[in-house]
py3Dmol code that shows the C-alpha trace and the ligand (Angstrom):
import py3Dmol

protein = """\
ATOM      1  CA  UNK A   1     -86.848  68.439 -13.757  1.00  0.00           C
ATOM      2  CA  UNK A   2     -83.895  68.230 -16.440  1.00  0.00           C
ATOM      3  CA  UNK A   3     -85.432  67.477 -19.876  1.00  0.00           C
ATOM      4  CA  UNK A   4     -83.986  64.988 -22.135  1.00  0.00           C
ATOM      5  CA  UNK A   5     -85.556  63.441 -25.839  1.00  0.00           C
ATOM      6  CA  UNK A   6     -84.347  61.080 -28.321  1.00  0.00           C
ATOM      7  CA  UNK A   7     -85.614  62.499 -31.954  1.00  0.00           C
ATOM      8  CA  UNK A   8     -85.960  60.377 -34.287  1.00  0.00           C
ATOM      9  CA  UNK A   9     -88.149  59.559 -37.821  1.00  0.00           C
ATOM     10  CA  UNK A  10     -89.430  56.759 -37.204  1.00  0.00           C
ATOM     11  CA  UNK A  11     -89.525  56.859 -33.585  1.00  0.00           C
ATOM     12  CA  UNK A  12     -92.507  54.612 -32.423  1.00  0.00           C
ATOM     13  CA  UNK A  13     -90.210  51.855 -32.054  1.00  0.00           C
ATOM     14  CA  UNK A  14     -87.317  53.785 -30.195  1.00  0.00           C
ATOM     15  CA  UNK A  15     -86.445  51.503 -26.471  1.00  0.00           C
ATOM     16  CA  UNK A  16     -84.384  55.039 -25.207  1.00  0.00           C
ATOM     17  CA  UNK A  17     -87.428  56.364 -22.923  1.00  0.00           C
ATOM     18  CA  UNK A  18     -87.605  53.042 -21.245  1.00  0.00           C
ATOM     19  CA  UNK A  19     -83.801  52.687 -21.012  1.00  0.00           C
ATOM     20  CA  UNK A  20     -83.140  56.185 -19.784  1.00  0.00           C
ATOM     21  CA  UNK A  21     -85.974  56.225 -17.278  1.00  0.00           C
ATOM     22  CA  UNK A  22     -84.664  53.028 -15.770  1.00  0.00           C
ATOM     23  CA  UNK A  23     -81.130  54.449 -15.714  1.00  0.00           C
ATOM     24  CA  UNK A  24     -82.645  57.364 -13.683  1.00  0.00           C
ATOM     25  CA  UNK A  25     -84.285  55.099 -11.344  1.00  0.00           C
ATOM     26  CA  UNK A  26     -81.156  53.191 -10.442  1.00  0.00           C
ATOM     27  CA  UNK A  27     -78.930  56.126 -10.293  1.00  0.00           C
ATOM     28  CA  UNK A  28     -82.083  58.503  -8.318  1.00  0.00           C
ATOM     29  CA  UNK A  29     -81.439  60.894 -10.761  1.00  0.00           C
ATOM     30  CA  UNK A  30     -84.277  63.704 -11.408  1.00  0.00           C
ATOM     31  CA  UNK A  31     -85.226  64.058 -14.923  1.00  0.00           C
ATOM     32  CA  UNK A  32     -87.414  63.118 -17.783  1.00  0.00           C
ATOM     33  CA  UNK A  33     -86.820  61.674 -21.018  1.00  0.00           C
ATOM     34  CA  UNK A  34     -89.158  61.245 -23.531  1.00  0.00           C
ATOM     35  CA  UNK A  35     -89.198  60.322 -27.711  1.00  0.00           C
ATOM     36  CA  UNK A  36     -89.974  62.891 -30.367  1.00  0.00           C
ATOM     37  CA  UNK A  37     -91.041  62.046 -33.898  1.00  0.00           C
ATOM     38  CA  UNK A  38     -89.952  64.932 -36.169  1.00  0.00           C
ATOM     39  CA  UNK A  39     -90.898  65.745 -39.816  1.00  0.00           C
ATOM     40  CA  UNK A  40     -88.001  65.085 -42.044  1.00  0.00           C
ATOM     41  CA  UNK A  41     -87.560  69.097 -42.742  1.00  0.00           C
ATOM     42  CA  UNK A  42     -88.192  70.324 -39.586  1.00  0.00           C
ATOM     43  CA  UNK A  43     -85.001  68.199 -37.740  1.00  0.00           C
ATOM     44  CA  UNK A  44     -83.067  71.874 -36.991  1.00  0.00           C
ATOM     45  CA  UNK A  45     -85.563  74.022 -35.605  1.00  0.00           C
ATOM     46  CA  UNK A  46     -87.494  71.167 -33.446  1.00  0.00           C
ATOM     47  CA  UNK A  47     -83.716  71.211 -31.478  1.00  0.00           C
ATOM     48  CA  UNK A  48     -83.395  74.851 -31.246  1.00  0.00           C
ATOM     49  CA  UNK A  49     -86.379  74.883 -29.905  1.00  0.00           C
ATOM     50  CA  UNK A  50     -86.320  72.069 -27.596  1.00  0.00           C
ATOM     51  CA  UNK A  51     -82.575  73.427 -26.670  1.00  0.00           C
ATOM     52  CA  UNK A  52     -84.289  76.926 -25.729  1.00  0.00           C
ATOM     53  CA  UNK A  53     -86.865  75.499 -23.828  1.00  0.00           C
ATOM     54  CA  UNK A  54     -84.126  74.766 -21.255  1.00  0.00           C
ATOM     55  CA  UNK A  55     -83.704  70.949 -22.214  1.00  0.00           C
ATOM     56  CA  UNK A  56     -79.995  69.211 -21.186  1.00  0.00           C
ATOM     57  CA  UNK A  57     -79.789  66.579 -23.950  1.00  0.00           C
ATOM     58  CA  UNK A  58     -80.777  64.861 -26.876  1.00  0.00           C
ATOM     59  CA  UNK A  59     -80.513  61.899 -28.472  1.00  0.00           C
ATOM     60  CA  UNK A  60     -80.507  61.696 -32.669  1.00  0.00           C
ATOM     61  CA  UNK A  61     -81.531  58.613 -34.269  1.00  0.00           C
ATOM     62  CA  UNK A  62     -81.450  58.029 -37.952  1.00  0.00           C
ATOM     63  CA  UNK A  63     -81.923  59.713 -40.063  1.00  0.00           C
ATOM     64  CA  UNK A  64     -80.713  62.711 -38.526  1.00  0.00           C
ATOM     65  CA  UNK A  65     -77.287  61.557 -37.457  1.00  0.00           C
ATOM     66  CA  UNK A  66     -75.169  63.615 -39.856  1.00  0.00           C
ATOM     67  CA  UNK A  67     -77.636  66.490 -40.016  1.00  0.00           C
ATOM     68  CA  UNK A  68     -77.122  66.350 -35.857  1.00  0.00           C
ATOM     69  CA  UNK A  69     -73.180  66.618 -36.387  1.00  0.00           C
ATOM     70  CA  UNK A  70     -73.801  69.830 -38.562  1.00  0.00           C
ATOM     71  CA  UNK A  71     -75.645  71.534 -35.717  1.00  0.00           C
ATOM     72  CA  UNK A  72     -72.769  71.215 -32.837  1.00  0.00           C
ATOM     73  CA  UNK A  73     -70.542  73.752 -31.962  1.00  0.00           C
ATOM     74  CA  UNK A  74     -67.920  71.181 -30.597  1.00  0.00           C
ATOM     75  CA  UNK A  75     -67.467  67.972 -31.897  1.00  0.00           C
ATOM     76  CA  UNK A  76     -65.727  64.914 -29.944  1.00  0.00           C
ATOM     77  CA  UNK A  77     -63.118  63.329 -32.274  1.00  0.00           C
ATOM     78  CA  UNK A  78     -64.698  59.993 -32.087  1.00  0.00           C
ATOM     79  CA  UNK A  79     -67.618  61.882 -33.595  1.00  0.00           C
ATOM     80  CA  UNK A  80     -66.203  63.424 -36.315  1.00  0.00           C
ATOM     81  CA  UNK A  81     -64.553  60.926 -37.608  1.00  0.00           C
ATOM     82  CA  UNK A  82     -67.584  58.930 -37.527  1.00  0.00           C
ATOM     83  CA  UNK A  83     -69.350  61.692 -39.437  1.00  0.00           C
ATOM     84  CA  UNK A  84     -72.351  61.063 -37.180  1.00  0.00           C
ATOM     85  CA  UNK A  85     -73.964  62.296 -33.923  1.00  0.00           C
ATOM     86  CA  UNK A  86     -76.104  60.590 -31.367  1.00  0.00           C
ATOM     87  CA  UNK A  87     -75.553  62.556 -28.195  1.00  0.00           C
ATOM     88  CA  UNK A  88     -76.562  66.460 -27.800  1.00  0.00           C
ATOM     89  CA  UNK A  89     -75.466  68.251 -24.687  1.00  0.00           C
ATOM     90  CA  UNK A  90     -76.719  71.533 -24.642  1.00  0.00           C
ATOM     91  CA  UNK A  91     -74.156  73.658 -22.304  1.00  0.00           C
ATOM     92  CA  UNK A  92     -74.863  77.747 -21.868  1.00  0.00           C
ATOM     93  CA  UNK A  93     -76.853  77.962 -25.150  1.00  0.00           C
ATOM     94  CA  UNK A  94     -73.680  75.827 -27.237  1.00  0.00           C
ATOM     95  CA  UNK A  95     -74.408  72.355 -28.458  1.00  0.00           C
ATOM     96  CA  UNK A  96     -72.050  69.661 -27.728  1.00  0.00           C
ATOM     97  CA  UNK A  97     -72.053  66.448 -29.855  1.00  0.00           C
ATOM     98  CA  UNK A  98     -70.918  62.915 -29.192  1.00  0.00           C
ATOM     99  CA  UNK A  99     -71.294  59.791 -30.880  1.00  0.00           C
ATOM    100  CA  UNK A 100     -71.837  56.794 -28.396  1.00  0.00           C
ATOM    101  CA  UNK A 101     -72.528  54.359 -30.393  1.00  0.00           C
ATOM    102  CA  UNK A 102     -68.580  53.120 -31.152  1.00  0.00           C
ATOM    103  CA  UNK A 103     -68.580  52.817 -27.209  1.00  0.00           C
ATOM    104  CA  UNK A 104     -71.690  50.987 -26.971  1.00  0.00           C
ATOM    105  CA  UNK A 105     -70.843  48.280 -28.871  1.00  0.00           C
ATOM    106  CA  UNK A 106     -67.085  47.568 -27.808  1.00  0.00           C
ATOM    107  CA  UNK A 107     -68.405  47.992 -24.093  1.00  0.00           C
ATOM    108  CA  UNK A 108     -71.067  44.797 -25.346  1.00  0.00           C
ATOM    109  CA  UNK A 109     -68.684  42.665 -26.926  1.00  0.00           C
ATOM    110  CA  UNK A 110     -66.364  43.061 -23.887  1.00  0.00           C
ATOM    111  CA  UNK A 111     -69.487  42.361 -21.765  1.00  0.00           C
ATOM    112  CA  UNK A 112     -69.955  39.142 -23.835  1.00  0.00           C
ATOM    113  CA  UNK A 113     -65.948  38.294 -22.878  1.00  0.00           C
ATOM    114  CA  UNK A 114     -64.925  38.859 -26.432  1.00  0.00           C
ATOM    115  CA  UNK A 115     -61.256  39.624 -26.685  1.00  0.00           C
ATOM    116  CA  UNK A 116     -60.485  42.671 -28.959  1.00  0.00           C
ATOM    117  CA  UNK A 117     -56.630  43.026 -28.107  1.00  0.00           C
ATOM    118  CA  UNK A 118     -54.604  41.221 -31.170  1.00  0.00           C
ATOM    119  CA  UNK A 119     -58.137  40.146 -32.765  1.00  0.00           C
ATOM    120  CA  UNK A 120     -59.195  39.762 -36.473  1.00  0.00           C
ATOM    121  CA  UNK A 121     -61.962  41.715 -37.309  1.00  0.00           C
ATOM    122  CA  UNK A 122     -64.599  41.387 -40.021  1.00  0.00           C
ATOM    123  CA  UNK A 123     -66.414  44.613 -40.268  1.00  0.00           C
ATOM    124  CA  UNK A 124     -69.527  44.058 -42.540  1.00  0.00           C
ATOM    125  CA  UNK A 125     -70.816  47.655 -43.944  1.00  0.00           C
ATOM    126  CA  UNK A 126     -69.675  50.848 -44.376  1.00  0.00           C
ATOM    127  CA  UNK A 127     -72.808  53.251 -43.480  1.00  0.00           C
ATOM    128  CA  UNK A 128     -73.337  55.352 -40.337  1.00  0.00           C
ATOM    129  CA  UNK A 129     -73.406  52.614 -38.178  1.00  0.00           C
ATOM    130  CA  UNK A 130     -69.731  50.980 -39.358  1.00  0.00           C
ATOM    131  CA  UNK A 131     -67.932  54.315 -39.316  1.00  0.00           C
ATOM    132  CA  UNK A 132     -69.208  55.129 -35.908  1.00  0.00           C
ATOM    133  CA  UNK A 133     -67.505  51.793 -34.526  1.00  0.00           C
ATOM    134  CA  UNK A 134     -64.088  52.299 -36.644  1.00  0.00           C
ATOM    135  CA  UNK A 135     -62.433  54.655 -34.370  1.00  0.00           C
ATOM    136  CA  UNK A 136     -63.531  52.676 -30.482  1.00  0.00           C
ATOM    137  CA  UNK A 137     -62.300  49.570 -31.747  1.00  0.00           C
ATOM    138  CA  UNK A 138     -59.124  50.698 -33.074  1.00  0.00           C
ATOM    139  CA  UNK A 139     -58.642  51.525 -29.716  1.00  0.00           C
ATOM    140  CA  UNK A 140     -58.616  47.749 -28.388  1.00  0.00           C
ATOM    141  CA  UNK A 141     -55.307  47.657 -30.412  1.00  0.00           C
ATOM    142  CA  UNK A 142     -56.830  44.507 -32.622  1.00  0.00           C
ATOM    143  CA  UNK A 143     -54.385  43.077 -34.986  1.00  0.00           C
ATOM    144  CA  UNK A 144     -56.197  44.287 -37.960  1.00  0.00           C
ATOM    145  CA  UNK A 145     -59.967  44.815 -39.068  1.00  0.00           C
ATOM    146  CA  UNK A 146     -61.464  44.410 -42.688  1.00  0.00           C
ATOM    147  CA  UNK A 147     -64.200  46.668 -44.108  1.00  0.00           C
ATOM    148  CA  UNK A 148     -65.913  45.039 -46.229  1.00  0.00           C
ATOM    149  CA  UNK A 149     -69.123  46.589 -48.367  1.00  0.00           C
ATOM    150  CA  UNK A 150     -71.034  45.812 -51.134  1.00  0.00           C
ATOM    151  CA  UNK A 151     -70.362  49.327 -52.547  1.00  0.00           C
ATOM    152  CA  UNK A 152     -66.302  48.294 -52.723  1.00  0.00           C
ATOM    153  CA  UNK A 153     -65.904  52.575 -53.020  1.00  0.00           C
ATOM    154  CA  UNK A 154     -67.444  53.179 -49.621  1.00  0.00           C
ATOM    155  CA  UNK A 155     -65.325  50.866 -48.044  1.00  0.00           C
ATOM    156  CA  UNK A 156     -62.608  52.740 -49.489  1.00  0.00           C
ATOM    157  CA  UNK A 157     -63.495  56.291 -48.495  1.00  0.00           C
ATOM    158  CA  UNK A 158     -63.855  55.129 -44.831  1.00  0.00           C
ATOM    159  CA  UNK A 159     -60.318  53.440 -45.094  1.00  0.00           C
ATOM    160  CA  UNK A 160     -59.057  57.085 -46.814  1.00  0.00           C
ATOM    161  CA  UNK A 161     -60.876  58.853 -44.006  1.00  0.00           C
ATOM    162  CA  UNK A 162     -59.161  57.076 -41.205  1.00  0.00           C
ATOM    163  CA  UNK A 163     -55.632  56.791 -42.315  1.00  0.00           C
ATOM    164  CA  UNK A 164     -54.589  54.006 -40.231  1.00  0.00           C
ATOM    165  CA  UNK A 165     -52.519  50.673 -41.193  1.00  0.00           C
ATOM    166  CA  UNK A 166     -54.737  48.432 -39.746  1.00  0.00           C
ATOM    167  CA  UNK A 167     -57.749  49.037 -41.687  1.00  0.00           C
ATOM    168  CA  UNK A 168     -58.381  47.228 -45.086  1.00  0.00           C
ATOM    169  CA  UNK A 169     -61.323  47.409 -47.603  1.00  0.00           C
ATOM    170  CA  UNK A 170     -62.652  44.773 -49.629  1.00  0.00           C
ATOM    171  CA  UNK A 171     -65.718  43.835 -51.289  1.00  0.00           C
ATOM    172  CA  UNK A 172     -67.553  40.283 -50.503  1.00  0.00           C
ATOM    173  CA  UNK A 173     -66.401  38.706 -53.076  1.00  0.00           C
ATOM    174  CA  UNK A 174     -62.324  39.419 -52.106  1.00  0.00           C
ATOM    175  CA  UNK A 175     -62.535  37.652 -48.980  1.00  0.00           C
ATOM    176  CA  UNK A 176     -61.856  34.186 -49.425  1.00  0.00           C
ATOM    177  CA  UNK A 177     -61.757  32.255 -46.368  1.00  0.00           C
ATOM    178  CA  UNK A 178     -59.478  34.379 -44.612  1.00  0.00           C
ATOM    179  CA  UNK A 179     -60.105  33.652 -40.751  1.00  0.00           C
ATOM    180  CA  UNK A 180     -61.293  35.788 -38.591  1.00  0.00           C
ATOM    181  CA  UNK A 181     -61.602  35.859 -34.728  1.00  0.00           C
ATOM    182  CA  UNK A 182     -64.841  38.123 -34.936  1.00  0.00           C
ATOM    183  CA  UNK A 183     -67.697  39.423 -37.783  1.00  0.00           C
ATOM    184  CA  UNK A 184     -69.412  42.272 -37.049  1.00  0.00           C
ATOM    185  CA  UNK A 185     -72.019  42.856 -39.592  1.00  0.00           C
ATOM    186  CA  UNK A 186     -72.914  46.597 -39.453  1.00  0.00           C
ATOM    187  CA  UNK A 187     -75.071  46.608 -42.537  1.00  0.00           C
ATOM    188  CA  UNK A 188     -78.576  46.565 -42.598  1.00  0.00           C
ATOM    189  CA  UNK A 189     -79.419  43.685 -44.321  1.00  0.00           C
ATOM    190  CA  UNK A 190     -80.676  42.005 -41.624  1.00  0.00           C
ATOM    191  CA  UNK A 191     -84.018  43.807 -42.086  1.00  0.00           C
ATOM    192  CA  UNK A 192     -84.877  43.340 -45.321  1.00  0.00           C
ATOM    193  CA  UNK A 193     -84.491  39.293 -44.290  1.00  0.00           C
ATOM    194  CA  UNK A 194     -81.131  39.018 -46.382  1.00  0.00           C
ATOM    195  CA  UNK A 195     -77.597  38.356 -45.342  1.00  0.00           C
ATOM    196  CA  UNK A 196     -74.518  39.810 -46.680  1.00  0.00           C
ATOM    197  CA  UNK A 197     -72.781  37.070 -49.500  1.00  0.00           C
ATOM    198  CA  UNK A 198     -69.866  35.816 -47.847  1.00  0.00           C
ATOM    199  CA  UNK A 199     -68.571  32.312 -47.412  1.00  0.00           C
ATOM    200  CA  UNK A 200     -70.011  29.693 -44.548  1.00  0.00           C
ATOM    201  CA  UNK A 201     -65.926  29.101 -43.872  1.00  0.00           C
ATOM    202  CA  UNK A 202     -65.981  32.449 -42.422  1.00  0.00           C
ATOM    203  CA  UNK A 203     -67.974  32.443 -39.911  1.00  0.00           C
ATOM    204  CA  UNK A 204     -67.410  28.419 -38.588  1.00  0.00           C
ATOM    205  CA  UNK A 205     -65.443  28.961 -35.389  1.00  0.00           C
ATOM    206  CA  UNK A 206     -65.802  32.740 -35.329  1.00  0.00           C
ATOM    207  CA  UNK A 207     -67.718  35.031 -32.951  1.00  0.00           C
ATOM    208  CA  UNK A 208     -70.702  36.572 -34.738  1.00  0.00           C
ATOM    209  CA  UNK A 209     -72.283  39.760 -33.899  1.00  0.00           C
ATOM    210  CA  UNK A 210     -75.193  41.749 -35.704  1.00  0.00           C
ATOM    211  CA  UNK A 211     -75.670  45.600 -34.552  1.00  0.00           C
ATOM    212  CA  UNK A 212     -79.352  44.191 -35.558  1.00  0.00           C
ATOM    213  CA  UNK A 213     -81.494  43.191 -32.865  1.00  0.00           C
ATOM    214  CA  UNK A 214     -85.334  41.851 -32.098  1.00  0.00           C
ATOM    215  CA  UNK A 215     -87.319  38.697 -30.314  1.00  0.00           C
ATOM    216  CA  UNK A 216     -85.859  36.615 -33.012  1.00  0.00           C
ATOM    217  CA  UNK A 217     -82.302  35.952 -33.788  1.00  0.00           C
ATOM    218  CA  UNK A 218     -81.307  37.994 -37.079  1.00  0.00           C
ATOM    219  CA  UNK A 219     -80.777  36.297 -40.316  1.00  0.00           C
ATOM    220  CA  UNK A 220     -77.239  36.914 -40.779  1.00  0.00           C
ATOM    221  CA  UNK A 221     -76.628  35.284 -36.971  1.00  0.00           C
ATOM    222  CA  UNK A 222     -79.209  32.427 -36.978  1.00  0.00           C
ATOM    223  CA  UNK A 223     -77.252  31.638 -40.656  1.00  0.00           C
ATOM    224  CA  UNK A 224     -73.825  31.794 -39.063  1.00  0.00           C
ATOM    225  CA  UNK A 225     -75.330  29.968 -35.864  1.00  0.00           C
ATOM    226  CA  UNK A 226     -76.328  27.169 -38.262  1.00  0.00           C
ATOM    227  CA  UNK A 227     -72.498  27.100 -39.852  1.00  0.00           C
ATOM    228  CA  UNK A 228     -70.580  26.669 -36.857  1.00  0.00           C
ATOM    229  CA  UNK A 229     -70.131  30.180 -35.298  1.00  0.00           C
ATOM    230  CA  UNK A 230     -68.877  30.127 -31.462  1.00  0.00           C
ATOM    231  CA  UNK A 231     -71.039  33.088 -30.205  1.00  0.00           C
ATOM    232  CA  UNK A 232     -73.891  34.604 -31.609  1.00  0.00           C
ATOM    233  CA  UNK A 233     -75.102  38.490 -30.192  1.00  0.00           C
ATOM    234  CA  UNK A 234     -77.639  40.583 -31.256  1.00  0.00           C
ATOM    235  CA  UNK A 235     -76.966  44.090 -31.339  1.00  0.00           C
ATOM    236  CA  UNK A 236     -79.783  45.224 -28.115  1.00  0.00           C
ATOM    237  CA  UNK A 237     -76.362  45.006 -25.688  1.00  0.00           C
ATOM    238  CA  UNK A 238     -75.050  47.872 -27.868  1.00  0.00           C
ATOM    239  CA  UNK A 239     -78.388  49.957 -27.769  1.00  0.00           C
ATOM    240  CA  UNK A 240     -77.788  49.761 -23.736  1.00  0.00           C
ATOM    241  CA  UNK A 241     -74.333  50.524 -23.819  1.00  0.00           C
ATOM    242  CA  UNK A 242     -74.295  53.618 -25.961  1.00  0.00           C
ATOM    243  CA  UNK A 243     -77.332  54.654 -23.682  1.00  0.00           C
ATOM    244  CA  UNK A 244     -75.051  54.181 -20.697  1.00  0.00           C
ATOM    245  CA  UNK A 245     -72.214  56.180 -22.226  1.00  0.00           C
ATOM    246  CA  UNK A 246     -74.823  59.034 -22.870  1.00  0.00           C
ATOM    247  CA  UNK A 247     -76.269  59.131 -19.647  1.00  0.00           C
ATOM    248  CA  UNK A 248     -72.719  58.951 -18.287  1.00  0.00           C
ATOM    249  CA  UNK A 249     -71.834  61.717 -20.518  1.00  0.00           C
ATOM    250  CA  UNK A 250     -75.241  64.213 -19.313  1.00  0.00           C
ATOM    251  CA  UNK A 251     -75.182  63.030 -15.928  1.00  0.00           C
ATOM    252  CA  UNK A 252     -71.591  62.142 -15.118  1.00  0.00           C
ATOM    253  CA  UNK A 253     -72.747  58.408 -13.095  1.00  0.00           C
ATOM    254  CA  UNK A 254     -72.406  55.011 -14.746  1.00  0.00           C
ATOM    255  CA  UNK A 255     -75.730  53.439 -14.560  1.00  0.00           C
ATOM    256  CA  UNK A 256     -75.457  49.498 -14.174  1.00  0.00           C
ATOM    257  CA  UNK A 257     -76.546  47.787 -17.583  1.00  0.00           C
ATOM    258  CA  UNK A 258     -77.024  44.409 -17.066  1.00  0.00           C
ATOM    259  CA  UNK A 259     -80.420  44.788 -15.027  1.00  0.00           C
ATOM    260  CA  UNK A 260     -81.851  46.835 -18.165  1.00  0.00           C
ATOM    261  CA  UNK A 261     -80.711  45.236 -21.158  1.00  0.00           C
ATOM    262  CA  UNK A 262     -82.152  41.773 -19.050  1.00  0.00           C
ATOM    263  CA  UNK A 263     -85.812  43.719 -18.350  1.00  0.00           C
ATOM    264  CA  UNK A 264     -85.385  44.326 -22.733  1.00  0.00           C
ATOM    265  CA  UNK A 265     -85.148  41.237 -23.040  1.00  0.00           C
ATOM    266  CA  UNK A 266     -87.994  39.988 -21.091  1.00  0.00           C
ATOM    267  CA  UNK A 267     -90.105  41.994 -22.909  1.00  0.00           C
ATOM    268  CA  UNK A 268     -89.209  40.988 -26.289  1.00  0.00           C
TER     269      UNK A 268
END
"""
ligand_1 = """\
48
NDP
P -76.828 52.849 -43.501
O -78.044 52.961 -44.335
O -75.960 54.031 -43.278
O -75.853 51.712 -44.173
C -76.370 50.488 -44.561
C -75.220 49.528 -44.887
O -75.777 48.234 -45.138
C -74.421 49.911 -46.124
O -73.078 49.516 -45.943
C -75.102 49.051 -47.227
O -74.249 48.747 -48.322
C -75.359 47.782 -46.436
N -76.434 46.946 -46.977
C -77.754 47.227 -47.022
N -78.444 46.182 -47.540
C -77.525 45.219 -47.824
C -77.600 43.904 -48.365
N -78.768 43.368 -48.735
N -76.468 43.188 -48.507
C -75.279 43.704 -48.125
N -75.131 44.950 -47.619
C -76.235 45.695 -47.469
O -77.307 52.187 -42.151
P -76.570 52.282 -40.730
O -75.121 52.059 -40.972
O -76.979 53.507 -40.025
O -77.202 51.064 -39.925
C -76.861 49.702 -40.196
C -77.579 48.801 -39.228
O -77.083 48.951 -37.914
C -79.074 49.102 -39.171
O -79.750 47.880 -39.303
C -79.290 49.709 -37.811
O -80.553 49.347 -37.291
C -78.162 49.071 -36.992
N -77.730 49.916 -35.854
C -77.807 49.399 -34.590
C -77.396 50.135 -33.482
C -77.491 49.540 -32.111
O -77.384 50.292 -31.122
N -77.681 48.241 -31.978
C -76.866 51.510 -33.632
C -76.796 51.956 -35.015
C -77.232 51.175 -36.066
P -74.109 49.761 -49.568
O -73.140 50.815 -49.127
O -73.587 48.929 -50.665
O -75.496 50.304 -49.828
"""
view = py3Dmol.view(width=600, height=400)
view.addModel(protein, "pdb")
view.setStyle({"model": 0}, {"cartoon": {"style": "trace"}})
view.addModel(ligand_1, "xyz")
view.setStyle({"model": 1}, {"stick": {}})
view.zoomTo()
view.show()
């Protein structure tokens, strides 16, 4: 049976297995995915290893992202601008690397009817997470999309890095209450309870969306929820969705999402 893991450190938590198994299900595909926790020095030889055992695939979760992208032997362009890898194909002993995540979360927001085309977008971060979406929603041709960090720098290198008209940076404090048509907040601040200091103006009327999910809503959305925002999504649509692309990517079959992200949610 092909062999397929999602490494990770922490990985107790991880919803891939479940996800990918259920994927394989609907699609009767033969193989077996499983998690891996792996000791924060031992990231490159656990996938050599795993890739010699005869494995297909491999998912990276943080924090191995960028020390994933240093291990390929091809790079996608989506992944190297993001700077990041969550996808591992192993092909006749080469390692191919992908990052899905960009893909996942434009495929959720389009799920969730939200038009990208035109739009103005709020981008809240500028860590793995924001620089893996950059490049898959410049794609939607939106009108323009803000990066906004609290490290004002970071914002900057990622608008450097991408060379493209339609990207500004700013720090929280520079945004005014400038509309937008959607916030994305890709930082984490959502776990440590806190929300990122911008004004209630911007998110009344706005579609909200935190690549943070769990049973509860996250503080940044149940705050803009509060002040008037039109939709509020939690970031579990995007897990499903870059699992899709991956599967789609090892497996070349697009599993149906909708039945797995609902079965996540029941079990939340
Ligand atoms: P990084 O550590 O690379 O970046 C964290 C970002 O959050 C930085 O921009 C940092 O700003 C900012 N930040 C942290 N705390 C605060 C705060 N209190 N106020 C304002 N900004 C803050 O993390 P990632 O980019 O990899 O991940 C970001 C989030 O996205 C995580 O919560 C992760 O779980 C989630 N995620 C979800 C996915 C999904 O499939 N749903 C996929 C990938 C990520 P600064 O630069 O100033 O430090």
């Amino acid at each position: 049976m092909d062999q397929y893991r999602v490494f990770g450190n922490p990985i107790k938590q991880s919803r891939s297995p479940i996800i990918h198994q259920s994927f394989a299900q609907q699609t009767q595909q033969q193989l077996n995915y499983q998690s891996e926790y792996v000791a924060l020095d031992l990231f490159e030889q656990t996938i050599i290893t795993f890739m010699q055992s005869g494995a297909k695939g491999a998912n990276i979760t943080a924090p191995f992202k960028e020390q994933a992208m240093a291990l390929c032997d091809q790079l996608t362009e989506r992944a190297q601008l993001a700077g990041a890898v969550n996808t591992l194909t192993f092909v006749d002993g080469e390692i191919l690397g992908d990052n899905t995540d960009g893909e996942g979360l434009v495929q959720d927001l389009l799920n969730h009817k939200i038009l990208l085309k035109n739009s103005r977008i709020l981008l809240l971060g500028a860590g793995g997470a924001a620089k893996g979406v950059i490049l898959p929603l410049l794609a939607q041709a939106p009108q323009k999309i803000i990066i906004a960090n609290r490290t004002v720098s970071k914002a900057e290198q990622l608008i450097k890095k991408f060379n493209n008209n339609k990207l500004t940076a700013a720090g929280f404090d520079d945004l005014g209450e400038e509309k937008f048509d959607l916030i994305i907040n890709a930082t984490s601040a959502s776990l440590t309870g806190k929300i990122p200091p911008i004004s209630t103006a911007l998110v009344a009327n706005t579609d909200c969306y935190d690549m943070v999910y769990g049973k509860e809503l996250s503080p940044f959305l149940a705050w803009a929820k509060i002040n008037g925002a039109t939709k509020v999504i939690d970031g579990l649509g995007m897990l499903v969705e870059q699992a899709a692309e991956s599967f789609r990517i090892w497996r070349n079959v697009f599993p149906v999402t909708a039945q797995v992200l609902n079965r996540l949610r029941q079990e939340d």
